[in-house]
py3Dmol code that shows the C-alpha trace and the ligand (Angstrom):
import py3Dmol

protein = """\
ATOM      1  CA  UNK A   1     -35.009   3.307  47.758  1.00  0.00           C
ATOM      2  CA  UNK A   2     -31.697   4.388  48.899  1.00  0.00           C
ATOM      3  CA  UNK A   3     -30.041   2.772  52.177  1.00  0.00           C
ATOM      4  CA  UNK A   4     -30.497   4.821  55.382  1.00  0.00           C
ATOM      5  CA  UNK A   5     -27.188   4.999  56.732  1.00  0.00           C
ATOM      6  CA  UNK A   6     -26.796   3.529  59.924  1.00  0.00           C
ATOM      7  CA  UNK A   7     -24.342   4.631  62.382  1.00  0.00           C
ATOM      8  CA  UNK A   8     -23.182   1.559  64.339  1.00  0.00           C
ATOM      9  CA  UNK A   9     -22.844  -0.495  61.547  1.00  0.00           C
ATOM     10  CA  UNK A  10     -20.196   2.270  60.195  1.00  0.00           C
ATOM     11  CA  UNK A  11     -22.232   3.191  56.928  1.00  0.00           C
ATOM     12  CA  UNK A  12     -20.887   6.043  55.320  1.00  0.00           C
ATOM     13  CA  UNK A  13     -21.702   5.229  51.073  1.00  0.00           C
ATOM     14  CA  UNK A  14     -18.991   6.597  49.119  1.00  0.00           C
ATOM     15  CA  UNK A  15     -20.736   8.686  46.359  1.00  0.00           C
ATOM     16  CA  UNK A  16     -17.491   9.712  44.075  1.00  0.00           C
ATOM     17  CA  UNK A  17     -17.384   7.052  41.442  1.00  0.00           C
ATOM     18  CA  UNK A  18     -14.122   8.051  40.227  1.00  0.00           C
ATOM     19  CA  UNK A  19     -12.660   7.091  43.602  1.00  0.00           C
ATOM     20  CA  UNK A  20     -14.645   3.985  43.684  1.00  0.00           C
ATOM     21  CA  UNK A  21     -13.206   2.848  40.345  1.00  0.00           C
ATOM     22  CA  UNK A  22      -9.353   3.853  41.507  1.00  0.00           C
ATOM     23  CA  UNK A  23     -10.275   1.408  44.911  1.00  0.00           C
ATOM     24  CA  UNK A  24     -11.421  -1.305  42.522  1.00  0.00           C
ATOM     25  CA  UNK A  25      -8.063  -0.879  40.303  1.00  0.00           C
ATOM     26  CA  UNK A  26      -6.006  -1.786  42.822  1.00  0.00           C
ATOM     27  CA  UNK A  27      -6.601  -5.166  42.176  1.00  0.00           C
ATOM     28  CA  UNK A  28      -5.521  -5.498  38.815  1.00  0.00           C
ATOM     29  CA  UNK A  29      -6.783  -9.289  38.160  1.00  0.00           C
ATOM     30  CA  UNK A  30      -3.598 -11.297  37.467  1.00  0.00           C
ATOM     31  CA  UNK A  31      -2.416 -12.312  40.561  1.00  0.00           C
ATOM     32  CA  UNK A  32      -5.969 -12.243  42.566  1.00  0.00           C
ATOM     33  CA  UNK A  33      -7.880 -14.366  41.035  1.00  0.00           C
ATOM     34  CA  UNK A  34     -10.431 -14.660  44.410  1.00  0.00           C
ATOM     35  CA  UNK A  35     -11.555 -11.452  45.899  1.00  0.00           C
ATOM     36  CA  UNK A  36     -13.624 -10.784  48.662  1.00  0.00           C
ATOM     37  CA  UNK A  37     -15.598  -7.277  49.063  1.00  0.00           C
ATOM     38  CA  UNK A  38     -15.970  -6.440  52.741  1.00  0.00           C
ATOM     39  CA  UNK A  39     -18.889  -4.092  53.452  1.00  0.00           C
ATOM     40  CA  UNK A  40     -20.067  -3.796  49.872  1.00  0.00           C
ATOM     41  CA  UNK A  41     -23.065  -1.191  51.062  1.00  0.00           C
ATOM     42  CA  UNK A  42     -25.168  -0.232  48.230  1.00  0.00           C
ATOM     43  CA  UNK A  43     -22.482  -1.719  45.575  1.00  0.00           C
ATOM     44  CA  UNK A  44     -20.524   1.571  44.455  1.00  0.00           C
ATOM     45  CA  UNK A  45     -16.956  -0.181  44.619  1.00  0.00           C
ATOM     46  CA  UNK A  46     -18.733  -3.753  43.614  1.00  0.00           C
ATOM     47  CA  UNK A  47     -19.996  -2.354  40.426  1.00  0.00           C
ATOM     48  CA  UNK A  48     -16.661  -1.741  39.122  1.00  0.00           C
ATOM     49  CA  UNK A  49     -15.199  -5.534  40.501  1.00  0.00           C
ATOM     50  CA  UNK A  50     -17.787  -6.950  38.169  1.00  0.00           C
ATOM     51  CA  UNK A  51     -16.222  -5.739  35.577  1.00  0.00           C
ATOM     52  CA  UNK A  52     -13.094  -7.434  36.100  1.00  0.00           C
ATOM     53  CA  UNK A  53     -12.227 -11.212  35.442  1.00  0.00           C
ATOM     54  CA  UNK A  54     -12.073 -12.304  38.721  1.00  0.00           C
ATOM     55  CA  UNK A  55     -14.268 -14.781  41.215  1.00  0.00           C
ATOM     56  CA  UNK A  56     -16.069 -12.107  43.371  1.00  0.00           C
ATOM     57  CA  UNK A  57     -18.108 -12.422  46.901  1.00  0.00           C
ATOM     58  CA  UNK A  58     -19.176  -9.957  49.237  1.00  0.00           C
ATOM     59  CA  UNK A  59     -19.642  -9.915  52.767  1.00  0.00           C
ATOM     60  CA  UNK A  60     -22.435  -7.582  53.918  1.00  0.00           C
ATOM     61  CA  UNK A  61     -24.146  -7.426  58.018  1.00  0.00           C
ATOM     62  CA  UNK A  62     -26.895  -4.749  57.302  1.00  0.00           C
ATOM     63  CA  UNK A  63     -29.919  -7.103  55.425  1.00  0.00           C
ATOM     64  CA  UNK A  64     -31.198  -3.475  53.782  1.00  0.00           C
ATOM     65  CA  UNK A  65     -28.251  -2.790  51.846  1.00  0.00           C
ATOM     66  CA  UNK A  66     -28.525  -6.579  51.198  1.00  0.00           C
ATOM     67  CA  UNK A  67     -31.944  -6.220  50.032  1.00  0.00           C
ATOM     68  CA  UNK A  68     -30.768  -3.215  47.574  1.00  0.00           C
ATOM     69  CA  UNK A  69     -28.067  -4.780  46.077  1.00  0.00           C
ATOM     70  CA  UNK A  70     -30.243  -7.870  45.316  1.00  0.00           C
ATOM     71  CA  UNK A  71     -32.670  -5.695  43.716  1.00  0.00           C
ATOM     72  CA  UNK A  72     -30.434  -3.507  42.233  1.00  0.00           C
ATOM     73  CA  UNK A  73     -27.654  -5.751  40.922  1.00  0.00           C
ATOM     74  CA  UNK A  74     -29.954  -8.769  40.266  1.00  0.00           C
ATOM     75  CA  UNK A  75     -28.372 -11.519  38.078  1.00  0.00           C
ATOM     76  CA  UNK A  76     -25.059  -9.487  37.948  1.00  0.00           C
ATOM     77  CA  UNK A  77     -24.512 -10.624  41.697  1.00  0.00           C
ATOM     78  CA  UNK A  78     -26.280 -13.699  41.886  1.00  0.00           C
ATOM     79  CA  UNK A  79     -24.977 -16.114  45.018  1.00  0.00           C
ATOM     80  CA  UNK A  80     -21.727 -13.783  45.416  1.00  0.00           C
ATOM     81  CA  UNK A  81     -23.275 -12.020  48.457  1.00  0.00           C
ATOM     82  CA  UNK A  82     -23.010 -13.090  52.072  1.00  0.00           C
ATOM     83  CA  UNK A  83     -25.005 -11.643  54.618  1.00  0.00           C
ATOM     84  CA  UNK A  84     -23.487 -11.735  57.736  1.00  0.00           C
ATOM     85  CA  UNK A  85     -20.869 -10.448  59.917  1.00  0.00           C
ATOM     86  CA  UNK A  86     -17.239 -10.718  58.159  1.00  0.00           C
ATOM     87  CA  UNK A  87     -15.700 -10.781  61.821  1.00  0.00           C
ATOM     88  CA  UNK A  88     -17.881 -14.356  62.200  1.00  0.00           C
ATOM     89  CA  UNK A  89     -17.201 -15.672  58.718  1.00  0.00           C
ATOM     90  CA  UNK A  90     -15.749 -18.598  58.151  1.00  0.00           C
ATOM     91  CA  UNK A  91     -12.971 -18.380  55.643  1.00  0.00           C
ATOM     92  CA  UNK A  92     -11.365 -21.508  55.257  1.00  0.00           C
ATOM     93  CA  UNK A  93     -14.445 -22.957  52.921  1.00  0.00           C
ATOM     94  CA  UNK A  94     -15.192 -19.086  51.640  1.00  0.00           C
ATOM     95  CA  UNK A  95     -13.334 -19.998  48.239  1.00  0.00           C
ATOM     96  CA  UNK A  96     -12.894 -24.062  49.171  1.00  0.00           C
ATOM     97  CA  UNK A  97      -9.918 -23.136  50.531  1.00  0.00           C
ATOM     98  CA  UNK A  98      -8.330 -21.386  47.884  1.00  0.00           C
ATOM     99  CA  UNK A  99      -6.341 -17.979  48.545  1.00  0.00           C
ATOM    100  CA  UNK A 100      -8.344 -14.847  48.226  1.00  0.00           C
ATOM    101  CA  UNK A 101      -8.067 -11.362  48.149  1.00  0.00           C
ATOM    102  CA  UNK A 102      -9.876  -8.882  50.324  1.00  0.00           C
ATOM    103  CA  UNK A 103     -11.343  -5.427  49.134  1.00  0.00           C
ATOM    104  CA  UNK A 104     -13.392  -2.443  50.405  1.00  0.00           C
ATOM    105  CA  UNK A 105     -14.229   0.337  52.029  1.00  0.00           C
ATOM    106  CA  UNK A 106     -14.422  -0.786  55.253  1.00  0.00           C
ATOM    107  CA  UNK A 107     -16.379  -0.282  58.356  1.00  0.00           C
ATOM    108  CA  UNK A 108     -14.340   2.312  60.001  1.00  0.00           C
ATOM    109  CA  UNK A 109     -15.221   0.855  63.513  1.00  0.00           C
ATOM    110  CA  UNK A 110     -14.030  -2.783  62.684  1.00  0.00           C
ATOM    111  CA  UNK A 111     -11.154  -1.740  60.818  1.00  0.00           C
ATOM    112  CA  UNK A 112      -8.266  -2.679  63.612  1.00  0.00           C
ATOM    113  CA  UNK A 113     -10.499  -5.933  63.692  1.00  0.00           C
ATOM    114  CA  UNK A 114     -10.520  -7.282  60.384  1.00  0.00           C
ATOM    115  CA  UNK A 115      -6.449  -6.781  60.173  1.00  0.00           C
ATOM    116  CA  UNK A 116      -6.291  -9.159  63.353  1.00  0.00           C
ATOM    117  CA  UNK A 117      -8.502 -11.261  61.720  1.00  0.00           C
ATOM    118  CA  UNK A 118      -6.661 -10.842  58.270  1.00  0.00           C
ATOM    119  CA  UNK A 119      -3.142 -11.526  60.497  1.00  0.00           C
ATOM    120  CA  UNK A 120      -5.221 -14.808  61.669  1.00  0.00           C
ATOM    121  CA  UNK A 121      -5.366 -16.266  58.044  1.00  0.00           C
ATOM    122  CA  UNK A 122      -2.418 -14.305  56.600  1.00  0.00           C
ATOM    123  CA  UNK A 123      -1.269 -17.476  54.642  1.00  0.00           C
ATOM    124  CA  UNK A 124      -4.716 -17.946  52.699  1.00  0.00           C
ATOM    125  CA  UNK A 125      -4.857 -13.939  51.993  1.00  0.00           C
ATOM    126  CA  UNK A 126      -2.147 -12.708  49.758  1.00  0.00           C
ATOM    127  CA  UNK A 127      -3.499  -9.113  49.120  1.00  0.00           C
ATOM    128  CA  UNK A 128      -5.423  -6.952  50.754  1.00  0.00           C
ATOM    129  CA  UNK A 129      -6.648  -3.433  49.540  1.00  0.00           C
ATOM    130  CA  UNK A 130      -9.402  -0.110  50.006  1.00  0.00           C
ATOM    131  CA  UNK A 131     -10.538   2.378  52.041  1.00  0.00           C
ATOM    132  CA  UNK A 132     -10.169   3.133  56.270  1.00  0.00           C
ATOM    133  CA  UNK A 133      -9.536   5.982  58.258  1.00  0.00           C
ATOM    134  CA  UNK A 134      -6.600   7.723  57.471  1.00  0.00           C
ATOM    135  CA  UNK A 135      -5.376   7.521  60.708  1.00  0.00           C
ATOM    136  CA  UNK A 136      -5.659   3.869  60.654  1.00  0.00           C
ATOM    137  CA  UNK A 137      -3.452   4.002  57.439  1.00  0.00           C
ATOM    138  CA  UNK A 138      -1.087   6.003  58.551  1.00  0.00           C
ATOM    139  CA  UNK A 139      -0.332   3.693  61.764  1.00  0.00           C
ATOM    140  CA  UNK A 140      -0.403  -0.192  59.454  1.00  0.00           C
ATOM    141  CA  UNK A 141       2.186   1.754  56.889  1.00  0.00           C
ATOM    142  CA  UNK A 142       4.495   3.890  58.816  1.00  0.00           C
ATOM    143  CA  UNK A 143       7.558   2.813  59.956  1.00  0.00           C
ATOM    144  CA  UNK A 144       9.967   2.707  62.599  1.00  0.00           C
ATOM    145  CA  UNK A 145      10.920   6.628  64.043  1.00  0.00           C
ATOM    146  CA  UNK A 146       7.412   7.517  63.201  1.00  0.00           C
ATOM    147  CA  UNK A 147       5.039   8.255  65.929  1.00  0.00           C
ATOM    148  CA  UNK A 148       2.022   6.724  63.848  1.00  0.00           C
ATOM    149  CA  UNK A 149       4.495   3.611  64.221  1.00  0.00           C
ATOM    150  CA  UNK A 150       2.781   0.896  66.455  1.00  0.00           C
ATOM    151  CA  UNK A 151       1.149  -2.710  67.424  1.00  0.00           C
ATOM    152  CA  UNK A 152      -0.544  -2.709  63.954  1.00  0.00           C
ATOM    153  CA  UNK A 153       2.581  -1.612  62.125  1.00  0.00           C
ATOM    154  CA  UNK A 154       4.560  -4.159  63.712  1.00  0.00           C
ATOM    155  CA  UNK A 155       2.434  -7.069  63.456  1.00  0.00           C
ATOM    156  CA  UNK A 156       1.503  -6.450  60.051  1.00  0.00           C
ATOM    157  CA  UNK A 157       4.708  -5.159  58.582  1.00  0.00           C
ATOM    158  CA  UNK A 158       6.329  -8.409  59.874  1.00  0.00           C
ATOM    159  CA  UNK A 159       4.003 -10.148  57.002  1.00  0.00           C
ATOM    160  CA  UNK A 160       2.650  -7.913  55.056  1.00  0.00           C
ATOM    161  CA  UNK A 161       4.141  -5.086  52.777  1.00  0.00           C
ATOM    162  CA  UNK A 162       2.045  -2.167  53.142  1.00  0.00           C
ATOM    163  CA  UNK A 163       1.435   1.447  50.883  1.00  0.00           C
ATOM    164  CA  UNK A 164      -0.147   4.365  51.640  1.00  0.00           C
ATOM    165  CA  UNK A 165      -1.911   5.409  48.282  1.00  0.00           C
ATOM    166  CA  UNK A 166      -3.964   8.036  48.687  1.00  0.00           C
ATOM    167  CA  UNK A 167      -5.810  10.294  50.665  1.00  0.00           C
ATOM    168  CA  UNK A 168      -9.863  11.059  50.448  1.00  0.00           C
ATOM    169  CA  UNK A 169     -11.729  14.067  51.771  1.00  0.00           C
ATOM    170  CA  UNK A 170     -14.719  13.499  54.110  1.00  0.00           C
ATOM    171  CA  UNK A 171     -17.065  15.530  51.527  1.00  0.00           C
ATOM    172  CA  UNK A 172     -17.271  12.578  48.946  1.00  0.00           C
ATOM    173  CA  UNK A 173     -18.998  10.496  51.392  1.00  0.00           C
ATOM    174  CA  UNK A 174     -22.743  10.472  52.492  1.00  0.00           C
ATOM    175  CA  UNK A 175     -23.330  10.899  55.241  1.00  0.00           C
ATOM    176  CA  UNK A 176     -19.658  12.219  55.314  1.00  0.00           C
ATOM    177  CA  UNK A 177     -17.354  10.972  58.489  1.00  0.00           C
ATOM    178  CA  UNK A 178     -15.704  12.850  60.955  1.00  0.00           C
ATOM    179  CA  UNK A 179     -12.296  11.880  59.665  1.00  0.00           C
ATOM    180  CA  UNK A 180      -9.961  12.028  56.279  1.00  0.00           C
ATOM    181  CA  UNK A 181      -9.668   8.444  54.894  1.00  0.00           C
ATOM    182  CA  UNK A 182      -6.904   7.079  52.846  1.00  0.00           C
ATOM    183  CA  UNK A 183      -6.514   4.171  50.447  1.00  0.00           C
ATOM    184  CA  UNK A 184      -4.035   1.393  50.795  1.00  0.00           C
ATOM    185  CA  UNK A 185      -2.644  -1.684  49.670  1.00  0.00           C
ATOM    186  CA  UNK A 186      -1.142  -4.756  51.067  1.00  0.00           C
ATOM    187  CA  UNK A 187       1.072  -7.494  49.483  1.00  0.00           C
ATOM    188  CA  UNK A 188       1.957 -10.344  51.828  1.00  0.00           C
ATOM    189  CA  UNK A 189       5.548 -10.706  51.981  1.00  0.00           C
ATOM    190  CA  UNK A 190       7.911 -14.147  51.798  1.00  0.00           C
ATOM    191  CA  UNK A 191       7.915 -14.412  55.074  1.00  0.00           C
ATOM    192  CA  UNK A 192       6.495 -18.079  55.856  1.00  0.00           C
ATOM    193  CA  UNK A 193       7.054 -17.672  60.101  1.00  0.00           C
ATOM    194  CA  UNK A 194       9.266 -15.549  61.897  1.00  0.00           C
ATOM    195  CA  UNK A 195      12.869 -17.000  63.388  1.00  0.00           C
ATOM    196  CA  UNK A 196      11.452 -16.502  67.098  1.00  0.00           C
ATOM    197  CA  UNK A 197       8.287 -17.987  69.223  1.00  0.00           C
ATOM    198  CA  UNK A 198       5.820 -15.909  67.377  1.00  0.00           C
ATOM    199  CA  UNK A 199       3.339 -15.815  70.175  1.00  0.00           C
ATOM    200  CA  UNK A 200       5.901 -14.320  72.702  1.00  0.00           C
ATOM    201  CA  UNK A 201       7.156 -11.497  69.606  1.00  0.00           C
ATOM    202  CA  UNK A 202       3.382 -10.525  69.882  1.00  0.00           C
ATOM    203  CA  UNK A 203       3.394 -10.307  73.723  1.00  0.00           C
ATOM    204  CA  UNK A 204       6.774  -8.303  73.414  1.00  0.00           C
ATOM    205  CA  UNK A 205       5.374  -6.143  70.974  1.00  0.00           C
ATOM    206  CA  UNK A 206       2.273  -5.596  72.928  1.00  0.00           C
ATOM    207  CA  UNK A 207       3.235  -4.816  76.001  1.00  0.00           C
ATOM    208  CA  UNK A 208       6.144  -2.288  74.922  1.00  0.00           C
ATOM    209  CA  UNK A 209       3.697   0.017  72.804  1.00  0.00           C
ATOM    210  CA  UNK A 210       0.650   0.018  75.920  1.00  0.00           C
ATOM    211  CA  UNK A 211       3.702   2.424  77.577  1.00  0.00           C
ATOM    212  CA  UNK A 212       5.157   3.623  74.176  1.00  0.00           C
ATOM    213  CA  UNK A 213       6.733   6.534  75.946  1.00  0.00           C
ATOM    214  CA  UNK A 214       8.816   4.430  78.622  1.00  0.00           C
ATOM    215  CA  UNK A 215      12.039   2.958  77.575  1.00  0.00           C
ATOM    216  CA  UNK A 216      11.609  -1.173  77.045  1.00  0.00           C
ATOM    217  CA  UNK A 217      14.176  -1.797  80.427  1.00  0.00           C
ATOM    218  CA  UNK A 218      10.904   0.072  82.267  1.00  0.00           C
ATOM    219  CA  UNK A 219       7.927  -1.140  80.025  1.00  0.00           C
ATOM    220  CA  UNK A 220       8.947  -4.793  79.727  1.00  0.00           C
ATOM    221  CA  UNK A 221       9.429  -5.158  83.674  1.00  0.00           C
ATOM    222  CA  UNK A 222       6.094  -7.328  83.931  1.00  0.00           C
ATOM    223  CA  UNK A 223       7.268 -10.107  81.305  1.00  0.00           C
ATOM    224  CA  UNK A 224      11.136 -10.401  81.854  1.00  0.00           C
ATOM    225  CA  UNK A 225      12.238 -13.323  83.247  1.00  0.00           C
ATOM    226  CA  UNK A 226      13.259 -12.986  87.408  1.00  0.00           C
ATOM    227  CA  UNK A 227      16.509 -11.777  87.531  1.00  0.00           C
ATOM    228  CA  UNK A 228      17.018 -10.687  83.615  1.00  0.00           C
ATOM    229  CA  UNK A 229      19.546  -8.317  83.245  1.00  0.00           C
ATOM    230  CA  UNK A 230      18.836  -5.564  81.325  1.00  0.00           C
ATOM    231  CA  UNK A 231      21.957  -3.183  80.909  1.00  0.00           C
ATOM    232  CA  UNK A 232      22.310  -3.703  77.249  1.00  0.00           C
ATOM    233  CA  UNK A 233      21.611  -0.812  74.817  1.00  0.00           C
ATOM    234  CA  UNK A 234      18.481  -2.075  73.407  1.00  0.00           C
ATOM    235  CA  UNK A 235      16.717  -1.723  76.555  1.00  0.00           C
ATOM    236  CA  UNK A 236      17.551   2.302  76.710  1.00  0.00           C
ATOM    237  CA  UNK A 237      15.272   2.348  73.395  1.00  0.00           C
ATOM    238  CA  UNK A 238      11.493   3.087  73.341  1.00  0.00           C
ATOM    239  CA  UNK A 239       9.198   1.169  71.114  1.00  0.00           C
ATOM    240  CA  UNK A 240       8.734   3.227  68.036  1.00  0.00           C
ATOM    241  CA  UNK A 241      13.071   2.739  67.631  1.00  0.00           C
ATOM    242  CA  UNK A 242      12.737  -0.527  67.125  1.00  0.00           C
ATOM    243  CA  UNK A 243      12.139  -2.238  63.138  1.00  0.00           C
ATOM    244  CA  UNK A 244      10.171  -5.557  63.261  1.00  0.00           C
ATOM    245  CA  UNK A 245      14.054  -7.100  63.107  1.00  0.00           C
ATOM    246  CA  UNK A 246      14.723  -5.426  66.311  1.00  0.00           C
ATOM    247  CA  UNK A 247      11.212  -6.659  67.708  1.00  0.00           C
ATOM    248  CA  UNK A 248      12.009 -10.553  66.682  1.00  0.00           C
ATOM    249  CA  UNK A 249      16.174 -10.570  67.839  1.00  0.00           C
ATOM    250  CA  UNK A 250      14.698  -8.539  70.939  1.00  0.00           C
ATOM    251  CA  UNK A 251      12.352 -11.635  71.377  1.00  0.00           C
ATOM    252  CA  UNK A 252      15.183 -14.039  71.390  1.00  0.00           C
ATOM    253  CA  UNK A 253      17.282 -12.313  73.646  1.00  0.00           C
ATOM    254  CA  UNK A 254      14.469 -12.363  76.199  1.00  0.00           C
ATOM    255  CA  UNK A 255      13.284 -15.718  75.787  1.00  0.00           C
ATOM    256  CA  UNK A 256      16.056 -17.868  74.770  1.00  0.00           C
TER     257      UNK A 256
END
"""
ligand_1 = """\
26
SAH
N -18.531 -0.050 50.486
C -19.686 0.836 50.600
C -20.167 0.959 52.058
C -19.160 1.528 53.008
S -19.836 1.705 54.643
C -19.374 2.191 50.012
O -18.216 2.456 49.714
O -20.279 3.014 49.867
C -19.341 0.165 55.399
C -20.199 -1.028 55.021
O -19.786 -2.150 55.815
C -21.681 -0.858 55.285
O -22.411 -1.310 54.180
C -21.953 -1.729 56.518
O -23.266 -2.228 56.572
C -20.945 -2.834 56.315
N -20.543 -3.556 57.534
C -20.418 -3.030 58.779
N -19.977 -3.971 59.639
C -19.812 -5.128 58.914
C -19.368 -6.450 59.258
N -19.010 -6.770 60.486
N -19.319 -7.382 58.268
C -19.694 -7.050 57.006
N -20.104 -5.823 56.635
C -20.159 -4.865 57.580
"""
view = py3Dmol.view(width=600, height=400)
view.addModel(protein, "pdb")
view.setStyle({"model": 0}, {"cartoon": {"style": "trace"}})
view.addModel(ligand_1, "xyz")
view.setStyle({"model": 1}, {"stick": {}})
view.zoomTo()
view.show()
């Protein structure tokens, strides 16, 4: 018995196999050795993973597509799958410690939420890859001058170096979503902590995009210091001008 795709847990079951096996590719087993599958559903993307030579676990909330992958994989995925929320797991002991990759295609509704949570742990996860909402994709990849550019670009682009692969069609999904989804891929860059108070760059960044059309001098009002004087150039700039360089010297200048 097939799962019954539930709505609020974001199920939509990719049913085009060749997609499924170009997902599972872009890990190509040499430099993740630990993956984990987010979301694995009824195990079209995890069938292909087992075929590589990696160390594979899967996180999985919904205990009916956990039941069907136990009885449909069997041996095959013996002790690799988790069930239980991803957001709530614990990923310090997931591979004792070790770095690990993450894979899927994700729950559309958590997707903003497992890059914060991804940004949380950035120095245990060295790769991540799959399948979100195009829209989604667009905004982590795009860069400054864009107007997908924004919190998620900034934060993640500061660590992370991100491609936009691909694009899928709604049709090769059932039940099919409302949206176009795209594959990407994310390599964490060299970039051990940022030369600026990292929790302040966040605020910065933050609080300019919530009024992305306003310049920063108007915007940033609420968290300049009393009396700050704002007549240099920068300030004239909106948001979406500024590279994560500009975001991190722009953090300095403010709080230095
Ligand atoms: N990867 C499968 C399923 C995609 S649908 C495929 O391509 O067909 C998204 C999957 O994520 C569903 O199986 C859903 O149950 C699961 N999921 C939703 N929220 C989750 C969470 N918080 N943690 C782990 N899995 C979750």
């Amino acid at each position: 018995m097939e799962v019954r795709a539930k709505k609020y847990l974001g199920q939509h079951f990719l049913t085009d196999l060749g997609i499924a096996e170009r997902i599972a590719d872009t890990i190509d087993g040499s430099s993740e050795n630990n993956v984990l599958e987010i979301g694995p559903g009824m195990g079209v993307l995890t069938q292909f993973l087992l075929k590589k030579s990696i160390v594979l676990k899967t996180v999985e909330i919904d205990t009916e597509s956990v039941t069907y992958l136990k009885d449909t994989f069997g041996y095959a995925l013996e002790g690799k799958i988790i069930e239980g929320d991803f957001l709530k797991l614990d990923t310090d002991t997931l591979f004792s410690g070790d770095n690990f990759a993450i894979i899927g295609n994700y729950p559309y509704n958590i997707s903003s939420q497992i890059f914060f949570k991804v940004l949380e742990h950035k120095d245990q996860i060295p790769f991540v890859s799959g399948m979100i909402q195009k829209e989604v994709a667009r905004r982590i990849a795009s860069k400054k001058g864009n107007k997908d550019y924004g919190i998620l670009s900034v934060l993640l682009q500061a660590f992370y170096d991100i491609e936009y692969k691909f694009t899928v069609p709604p049709g090769v999904f059932a039940p099919p979503p409302k949206v176009d989804s795209a594959v990407f891929v994310m390599h964490r860059n060299g970039v051990k902590s940022l030369p600026c108070d990292e929790k302040k760059f966040k605020t910065v960044v933050k609080t300019a995009f919530n009024q992305r059309r306003k310049t920063l001098r108007n915007s940033l009002k609420t968290i300049l210091p009393d009396g700050f004087d704002t007549t240099s150039g920068i300030f004239d700039k909106r948001p979406e001008q500024l590279s994560v360089q500009d975001f991190i010297d722009l953090t300095n200048t403010i709080f230095s």
